[in-house]
Residue frames as a rotation matrix with the C-alpha (Angstrom) as fourth column:
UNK 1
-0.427 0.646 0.632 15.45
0.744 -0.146 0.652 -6.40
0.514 0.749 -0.419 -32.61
UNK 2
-0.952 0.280 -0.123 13.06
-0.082 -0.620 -0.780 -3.67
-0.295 -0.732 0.614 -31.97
UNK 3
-0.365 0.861 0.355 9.91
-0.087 0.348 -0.934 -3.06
-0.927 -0.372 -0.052 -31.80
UNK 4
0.662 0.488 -0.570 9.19
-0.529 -0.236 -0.816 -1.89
-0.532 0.841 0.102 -35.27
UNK 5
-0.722 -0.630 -0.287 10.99
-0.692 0.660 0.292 -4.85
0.005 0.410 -0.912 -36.53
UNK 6
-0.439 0.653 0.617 7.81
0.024 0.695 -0.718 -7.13
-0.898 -0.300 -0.321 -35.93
UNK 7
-0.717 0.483 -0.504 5.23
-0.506 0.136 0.851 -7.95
0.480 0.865 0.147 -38.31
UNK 8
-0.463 0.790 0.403 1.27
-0.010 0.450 -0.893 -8.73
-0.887 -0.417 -0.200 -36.65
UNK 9
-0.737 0.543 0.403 -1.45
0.542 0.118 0.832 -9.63
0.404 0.832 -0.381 -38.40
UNK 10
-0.695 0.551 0.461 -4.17
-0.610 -0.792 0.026 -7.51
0.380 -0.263 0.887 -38.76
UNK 11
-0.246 0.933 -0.264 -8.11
-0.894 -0.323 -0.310 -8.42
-0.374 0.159 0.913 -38.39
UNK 12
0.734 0.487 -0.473 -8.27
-0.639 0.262 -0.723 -9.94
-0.228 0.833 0.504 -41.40
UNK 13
0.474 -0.846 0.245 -4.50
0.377 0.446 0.812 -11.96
-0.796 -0.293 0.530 -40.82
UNK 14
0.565 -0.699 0.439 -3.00
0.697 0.119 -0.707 -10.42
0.442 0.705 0.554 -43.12
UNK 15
-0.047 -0.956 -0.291 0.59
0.985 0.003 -0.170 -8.57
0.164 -0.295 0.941 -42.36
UNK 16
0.797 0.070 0.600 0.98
0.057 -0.998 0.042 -5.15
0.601 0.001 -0.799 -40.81
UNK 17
0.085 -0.971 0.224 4.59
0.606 -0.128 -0.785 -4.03
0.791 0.202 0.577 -40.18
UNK 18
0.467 -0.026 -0.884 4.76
0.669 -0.643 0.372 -2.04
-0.578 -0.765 -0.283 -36.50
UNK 19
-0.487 -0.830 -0.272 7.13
0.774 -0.554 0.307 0.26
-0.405 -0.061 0.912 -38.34
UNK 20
-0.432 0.220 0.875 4.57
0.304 -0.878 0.371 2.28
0.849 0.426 0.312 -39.26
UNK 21
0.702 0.442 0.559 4.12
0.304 -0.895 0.326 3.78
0.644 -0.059 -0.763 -36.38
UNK 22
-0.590 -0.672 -0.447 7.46
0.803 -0.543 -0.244 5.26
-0.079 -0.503 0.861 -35.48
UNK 23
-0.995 -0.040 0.093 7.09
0.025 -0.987 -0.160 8.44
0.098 -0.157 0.983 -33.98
UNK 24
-0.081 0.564 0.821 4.30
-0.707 -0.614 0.352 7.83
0.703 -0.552 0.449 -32.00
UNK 25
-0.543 0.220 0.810 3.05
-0.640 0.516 -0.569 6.26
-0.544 -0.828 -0.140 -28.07
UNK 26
-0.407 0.135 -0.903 1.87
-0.288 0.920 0.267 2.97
0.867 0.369 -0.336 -28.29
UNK 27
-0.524 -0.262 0.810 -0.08
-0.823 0.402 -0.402 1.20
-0.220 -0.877 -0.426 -25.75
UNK 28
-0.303 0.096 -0.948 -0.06
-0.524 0.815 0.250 -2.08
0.796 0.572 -0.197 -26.60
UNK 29
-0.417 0.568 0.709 -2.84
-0.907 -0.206 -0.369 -4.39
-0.064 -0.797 0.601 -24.97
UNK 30
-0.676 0.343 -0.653 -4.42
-0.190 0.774 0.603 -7.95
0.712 0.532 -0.458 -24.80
UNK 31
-0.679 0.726 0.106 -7.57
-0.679 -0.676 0.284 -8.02
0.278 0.121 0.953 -24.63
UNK 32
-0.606 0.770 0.197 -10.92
0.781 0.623 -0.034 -10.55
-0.148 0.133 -0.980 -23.88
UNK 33
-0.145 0.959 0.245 -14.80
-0.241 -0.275 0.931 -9.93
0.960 0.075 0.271 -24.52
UNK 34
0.612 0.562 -0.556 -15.86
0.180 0.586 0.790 -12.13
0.770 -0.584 0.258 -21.67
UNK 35
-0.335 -0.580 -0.743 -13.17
0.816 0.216 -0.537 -10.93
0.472 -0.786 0.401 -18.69
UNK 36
0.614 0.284 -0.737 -14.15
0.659 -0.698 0.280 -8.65
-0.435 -0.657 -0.616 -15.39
UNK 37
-0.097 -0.213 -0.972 -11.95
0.392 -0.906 0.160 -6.05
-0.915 -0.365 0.172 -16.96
UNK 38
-0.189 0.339 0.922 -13.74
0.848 -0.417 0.327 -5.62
0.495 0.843 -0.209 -20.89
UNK 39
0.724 0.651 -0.229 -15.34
0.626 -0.759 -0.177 -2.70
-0.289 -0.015 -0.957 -19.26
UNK 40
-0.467 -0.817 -0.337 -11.08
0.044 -0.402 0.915 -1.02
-0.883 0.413 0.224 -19.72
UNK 41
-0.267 0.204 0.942 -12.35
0.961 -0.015 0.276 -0.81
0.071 0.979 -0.192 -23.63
UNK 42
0.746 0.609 0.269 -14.34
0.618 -0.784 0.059 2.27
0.247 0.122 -0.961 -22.69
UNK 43
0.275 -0.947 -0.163 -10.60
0.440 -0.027 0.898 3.67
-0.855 -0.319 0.410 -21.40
UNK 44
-0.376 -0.803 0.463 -8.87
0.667 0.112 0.736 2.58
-0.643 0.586 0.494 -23.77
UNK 45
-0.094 0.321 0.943 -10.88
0.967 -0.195 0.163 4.26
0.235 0.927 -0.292 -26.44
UNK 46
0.908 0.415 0.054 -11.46
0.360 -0.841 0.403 7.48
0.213 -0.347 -0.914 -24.28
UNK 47
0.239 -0.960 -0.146 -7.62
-0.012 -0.153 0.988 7.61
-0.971 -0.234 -0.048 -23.97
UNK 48
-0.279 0.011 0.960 -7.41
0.950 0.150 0.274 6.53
-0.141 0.989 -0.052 -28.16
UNK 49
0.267 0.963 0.047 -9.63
0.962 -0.269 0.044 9.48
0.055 0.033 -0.998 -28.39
UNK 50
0.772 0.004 -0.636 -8.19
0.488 -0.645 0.588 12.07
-0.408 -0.764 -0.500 -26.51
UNK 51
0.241 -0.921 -0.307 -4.69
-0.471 -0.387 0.793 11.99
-0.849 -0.046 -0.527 -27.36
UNK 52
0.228 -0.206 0.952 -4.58
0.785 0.618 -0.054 10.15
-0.577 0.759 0.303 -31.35
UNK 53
0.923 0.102 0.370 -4.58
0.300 -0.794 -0.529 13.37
0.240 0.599 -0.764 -32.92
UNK 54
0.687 -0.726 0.013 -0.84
-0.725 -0.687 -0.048 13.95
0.044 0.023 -0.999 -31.17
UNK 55
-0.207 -0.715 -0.667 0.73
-0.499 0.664 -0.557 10.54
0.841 0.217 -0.495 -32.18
UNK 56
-0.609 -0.368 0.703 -0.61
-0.749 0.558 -0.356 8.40
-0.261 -0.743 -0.616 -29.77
UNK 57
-0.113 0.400 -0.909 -2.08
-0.816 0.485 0.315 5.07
0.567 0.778 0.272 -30.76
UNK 58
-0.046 0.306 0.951 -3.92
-0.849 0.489 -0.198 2.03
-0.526 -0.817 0.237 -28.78
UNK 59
-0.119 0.079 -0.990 -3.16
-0.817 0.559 0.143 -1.08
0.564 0.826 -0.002 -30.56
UNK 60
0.290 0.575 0.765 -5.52
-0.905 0.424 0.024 -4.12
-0.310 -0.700 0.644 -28.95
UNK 61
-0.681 -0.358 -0.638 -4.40
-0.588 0.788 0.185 -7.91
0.437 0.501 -0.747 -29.45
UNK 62
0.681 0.702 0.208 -7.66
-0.724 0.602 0.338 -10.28
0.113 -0.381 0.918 -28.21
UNK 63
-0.790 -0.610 -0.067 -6.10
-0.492 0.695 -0.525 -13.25
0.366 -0.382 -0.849 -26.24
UNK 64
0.463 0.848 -0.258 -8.11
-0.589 0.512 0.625 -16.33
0.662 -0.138 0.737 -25.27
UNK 65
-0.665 -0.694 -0.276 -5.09
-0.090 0.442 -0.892 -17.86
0.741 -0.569 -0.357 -23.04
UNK 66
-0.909 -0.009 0.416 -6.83
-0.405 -0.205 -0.891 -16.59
0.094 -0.979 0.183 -19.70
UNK 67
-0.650 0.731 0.208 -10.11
0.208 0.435 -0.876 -18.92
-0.731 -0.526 -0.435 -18.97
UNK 68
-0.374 0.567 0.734 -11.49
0.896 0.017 0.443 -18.87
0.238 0.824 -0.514 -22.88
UNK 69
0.084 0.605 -0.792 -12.59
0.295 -0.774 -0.560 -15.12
-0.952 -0.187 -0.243 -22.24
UNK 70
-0.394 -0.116 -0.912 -12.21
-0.542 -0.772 0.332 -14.13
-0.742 0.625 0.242 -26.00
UNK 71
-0.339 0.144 0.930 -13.73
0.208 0.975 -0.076 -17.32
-0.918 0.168 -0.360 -27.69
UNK 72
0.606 0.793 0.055 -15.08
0.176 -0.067 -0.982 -15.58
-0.775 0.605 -0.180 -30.85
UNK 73
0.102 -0.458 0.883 -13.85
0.968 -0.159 -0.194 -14.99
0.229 0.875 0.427 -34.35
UNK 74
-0.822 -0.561 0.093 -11.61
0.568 -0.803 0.179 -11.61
-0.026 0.200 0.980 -35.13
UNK 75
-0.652 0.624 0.430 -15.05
0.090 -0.499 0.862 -10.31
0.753 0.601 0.269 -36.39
UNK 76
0.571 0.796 -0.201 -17.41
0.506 -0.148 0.850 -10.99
0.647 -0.587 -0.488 -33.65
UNK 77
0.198 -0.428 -0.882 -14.54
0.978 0.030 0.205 -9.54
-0.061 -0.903 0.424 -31.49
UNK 78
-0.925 -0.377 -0.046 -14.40
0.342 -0.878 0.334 -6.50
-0.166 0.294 0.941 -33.24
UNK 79
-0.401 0.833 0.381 -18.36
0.201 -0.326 0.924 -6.20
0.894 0.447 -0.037 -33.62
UNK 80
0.443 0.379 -0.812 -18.93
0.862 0.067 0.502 -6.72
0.244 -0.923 -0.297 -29.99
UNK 81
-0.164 -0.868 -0.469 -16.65
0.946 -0.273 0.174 -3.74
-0.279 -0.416 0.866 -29.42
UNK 82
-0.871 0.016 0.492 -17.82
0.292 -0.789 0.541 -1.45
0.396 0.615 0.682 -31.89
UNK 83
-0.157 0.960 -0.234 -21.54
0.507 0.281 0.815 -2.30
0.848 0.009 -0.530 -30.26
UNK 84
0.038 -0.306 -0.951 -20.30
0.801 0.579 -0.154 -1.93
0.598 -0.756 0.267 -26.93
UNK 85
0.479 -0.164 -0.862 -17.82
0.499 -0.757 0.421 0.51
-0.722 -0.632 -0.280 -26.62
UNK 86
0.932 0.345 -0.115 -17.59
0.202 -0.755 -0.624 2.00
-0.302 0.558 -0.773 -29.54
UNK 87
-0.033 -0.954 -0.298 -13.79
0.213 -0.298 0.930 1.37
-0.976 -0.033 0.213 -30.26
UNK 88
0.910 0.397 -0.120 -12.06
0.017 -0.325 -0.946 2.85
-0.415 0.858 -0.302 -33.06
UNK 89
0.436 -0.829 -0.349 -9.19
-0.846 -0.510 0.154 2.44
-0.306 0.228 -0.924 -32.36
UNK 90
-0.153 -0.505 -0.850 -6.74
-0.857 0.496 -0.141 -0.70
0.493 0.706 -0.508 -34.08
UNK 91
0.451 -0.079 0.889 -7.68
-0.678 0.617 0.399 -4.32
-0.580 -0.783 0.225 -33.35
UNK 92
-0.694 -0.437 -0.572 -5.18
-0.603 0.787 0.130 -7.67
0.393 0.435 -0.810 -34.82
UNK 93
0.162 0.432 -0.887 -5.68
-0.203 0.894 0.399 -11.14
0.966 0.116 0.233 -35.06
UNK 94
0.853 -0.047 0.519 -5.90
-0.500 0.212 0.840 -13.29
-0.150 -0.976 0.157 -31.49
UNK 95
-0.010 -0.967 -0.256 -2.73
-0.602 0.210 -0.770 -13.78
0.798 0.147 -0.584 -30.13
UNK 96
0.676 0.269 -0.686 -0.92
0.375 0.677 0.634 -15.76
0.635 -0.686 0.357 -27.61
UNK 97
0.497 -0.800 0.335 1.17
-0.464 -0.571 -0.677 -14.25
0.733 0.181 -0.656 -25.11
UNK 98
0.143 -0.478 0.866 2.52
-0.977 0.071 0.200 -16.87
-0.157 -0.875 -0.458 -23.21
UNK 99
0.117 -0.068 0.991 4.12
-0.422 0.899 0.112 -20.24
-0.899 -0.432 0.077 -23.81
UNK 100
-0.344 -0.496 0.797 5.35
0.359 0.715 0.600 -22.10
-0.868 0.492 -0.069 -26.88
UNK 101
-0.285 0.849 0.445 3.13
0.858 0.434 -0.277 -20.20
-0.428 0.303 -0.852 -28.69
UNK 102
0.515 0.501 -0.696 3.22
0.501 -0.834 -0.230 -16.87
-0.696 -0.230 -0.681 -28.23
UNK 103
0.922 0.196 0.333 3.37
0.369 -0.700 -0.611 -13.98
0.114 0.687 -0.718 -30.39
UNK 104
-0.009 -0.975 0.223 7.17
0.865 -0.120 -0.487 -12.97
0.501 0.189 0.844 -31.14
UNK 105
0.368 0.213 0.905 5.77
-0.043 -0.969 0.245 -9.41
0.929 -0.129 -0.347 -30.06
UNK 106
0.841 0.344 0.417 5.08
-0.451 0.021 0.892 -10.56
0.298 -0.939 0.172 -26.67
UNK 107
0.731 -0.571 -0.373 8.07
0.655 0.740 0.154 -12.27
0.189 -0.357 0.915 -26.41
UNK 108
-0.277 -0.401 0.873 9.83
0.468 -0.850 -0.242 -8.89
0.839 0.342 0.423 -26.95
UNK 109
-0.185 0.028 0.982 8.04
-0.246 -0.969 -0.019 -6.90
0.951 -0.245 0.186 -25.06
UNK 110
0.978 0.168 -0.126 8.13
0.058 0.362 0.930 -9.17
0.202 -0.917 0.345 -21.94
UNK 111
0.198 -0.882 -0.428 12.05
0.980 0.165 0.113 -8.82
-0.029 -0.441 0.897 -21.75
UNK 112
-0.566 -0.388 0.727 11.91
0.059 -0.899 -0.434 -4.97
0.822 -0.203 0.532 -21.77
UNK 113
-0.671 -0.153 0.726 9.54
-0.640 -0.376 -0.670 -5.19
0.376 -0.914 0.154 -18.88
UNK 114
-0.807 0.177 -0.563 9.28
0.321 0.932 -0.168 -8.16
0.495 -0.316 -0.809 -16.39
UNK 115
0.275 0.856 0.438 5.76
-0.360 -0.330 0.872 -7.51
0.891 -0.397 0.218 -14.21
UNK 116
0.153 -0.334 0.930 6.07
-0.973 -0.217 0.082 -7.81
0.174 -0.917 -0.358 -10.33
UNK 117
0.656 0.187 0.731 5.69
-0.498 0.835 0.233 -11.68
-0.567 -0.517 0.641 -10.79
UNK 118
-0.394 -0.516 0.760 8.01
0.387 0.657 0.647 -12.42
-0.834 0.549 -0.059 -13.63
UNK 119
-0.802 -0.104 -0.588 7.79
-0.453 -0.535 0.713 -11.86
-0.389 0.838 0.382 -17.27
UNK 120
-0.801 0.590 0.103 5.17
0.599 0.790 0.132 -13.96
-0.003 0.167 -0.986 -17.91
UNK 121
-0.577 0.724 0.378 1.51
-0.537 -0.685 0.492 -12.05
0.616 0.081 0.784 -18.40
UNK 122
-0.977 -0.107 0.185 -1.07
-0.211 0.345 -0.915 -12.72
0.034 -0.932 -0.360 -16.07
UNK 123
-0.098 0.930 0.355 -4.03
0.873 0.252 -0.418 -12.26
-0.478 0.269 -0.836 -17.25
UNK 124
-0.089 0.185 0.979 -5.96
0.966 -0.224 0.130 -10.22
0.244 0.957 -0.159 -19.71
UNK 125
0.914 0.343 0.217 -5.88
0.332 -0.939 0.084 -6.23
0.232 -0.005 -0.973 -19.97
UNK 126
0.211 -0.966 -0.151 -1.73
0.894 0.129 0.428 -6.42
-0.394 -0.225 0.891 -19.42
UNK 127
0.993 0.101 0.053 -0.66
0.114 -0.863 -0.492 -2.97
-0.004 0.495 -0.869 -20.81
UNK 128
-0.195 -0.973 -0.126 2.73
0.828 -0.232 0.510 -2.24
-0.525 -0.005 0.851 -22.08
UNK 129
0.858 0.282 -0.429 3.45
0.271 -0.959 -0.088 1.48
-0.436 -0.040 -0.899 -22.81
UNK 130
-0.372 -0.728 0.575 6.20
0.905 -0.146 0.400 2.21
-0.207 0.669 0.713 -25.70
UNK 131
-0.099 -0.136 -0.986 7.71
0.269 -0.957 0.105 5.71
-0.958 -0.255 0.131 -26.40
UNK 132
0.746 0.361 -0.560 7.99
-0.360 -0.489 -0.794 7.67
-0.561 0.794 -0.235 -29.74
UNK 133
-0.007 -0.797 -0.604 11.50
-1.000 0.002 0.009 6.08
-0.006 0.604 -0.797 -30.29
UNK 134
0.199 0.049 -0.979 10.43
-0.410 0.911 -0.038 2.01
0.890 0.409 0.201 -29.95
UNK 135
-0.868 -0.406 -0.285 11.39
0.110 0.403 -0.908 1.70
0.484 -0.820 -0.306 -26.29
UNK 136
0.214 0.825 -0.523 8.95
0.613 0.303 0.729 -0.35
0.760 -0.477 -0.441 -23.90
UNK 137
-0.538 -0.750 0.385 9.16
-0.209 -0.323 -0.923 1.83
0.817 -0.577 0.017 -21.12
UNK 138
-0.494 0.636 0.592 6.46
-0.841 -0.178 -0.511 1.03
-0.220 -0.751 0.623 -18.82
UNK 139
-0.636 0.402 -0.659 4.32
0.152 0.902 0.403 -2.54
0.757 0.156 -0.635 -18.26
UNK 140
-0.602 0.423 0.677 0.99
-0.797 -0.358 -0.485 -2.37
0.037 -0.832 0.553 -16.26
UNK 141
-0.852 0.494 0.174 -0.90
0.476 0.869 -0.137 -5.11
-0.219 -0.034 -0.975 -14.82
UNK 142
-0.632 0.650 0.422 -4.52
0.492 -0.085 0.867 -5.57
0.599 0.755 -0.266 -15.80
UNK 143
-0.049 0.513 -0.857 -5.99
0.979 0.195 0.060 -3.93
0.198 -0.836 -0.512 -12.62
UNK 144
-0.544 -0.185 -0.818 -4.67
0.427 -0.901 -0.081 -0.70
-0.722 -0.394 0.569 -13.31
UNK 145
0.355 0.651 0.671 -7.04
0.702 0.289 -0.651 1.19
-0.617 0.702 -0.355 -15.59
UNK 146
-0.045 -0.438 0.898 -6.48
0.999 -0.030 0.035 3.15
0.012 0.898 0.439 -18.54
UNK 147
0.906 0.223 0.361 -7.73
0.095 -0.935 0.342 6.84
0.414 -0.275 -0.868 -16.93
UNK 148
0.813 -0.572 0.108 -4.57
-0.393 -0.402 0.827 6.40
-0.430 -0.715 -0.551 -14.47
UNK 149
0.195 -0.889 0.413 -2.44
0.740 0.410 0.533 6.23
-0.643 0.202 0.738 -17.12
UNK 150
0.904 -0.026 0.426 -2.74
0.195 -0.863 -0.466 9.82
0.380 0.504 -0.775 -18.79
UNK 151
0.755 -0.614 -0.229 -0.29
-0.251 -0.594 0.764 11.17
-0.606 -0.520 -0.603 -16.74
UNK 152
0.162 -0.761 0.628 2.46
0.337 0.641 0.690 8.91
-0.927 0.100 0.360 -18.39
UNK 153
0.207 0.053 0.977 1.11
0.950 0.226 -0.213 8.97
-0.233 0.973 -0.003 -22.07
UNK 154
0.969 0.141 -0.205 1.26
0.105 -0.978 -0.179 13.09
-0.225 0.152 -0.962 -21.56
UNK 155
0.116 -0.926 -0.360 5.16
-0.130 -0.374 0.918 13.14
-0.985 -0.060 -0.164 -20.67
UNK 156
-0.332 -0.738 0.587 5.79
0.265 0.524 0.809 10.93
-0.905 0.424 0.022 -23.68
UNK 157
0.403 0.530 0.746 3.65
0.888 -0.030 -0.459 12.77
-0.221 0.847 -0.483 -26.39
């Protein structure tokens, strides 16, 4: 399969089809409210911001896996954000991305790239980085932030 073979749920759970957005950058994220790196939102969105207008798109999955940091409903998780930091850019339903559970995505996009410890995610703000043609090419851990990743998202736009 690729990527735009999936099917997430939005918000609101209902189906949205990745294949709309062939032919553009993806960086595809899970997220918390409640983790030392929420402040990455202001990033992400300043990166959403910058570079949406040339096909590049920030698509957020809340995860509660990592020490209950995301405990609210789709809605409060998407009000706290808007309140916050002002995202605008795309948020789905909470996912899992690890264990018996997890999100077919994430199963995917952990075997195109393993992190330094194994495929397995580590904790919240994981970043995987997918080109214009569906191919993960890049996987960052949640420490790195979302400014020191222009450089990448430029080649591939």
């Amino acid at each position: 399969m690729k990527i735009y073979d999936y099917n997430i749920l939005d918000m609101n759970k209902q189906p949205v089809s990745l294949s709309q957005y062939k032919g553009k950058v993806l960086l595809i994220v899970n997220t918390a409210t409640g983790c030392g790196f929420t402040p990455q939102y202001e990033g992400l969105e300043n990166l959403y911001k910058k570079y949406r207008d040339r096909g590049f798109e920030v698509l957020d999955f809340p995860c509660n896996q990592f020490g209950n940091q995301a405990p609210g409903s789709e809605e409060e998780i998407h009000s706290f954000c808007q309140l916050k930091y002002d995202v605008t850019f795309p948020q789905f339903a909470k996912i899992e991305v690890n264990g018996p559970n997890e999100a077919p995505l994430y199963t995917y996009l952990k075997s195109q790239q393993k992190g330094m410890l194994g495929s397995n995610i580590k904790w919240n703000f994981t970043k995987f980085l997918v080109d214009k043609n569906g191919n993960v090419v890049a996987r960052y851990a949640p420490t790195e932030k979302p400014e020191n990743l222009e450089a990448d998202i430029e080649k591939l736009l």
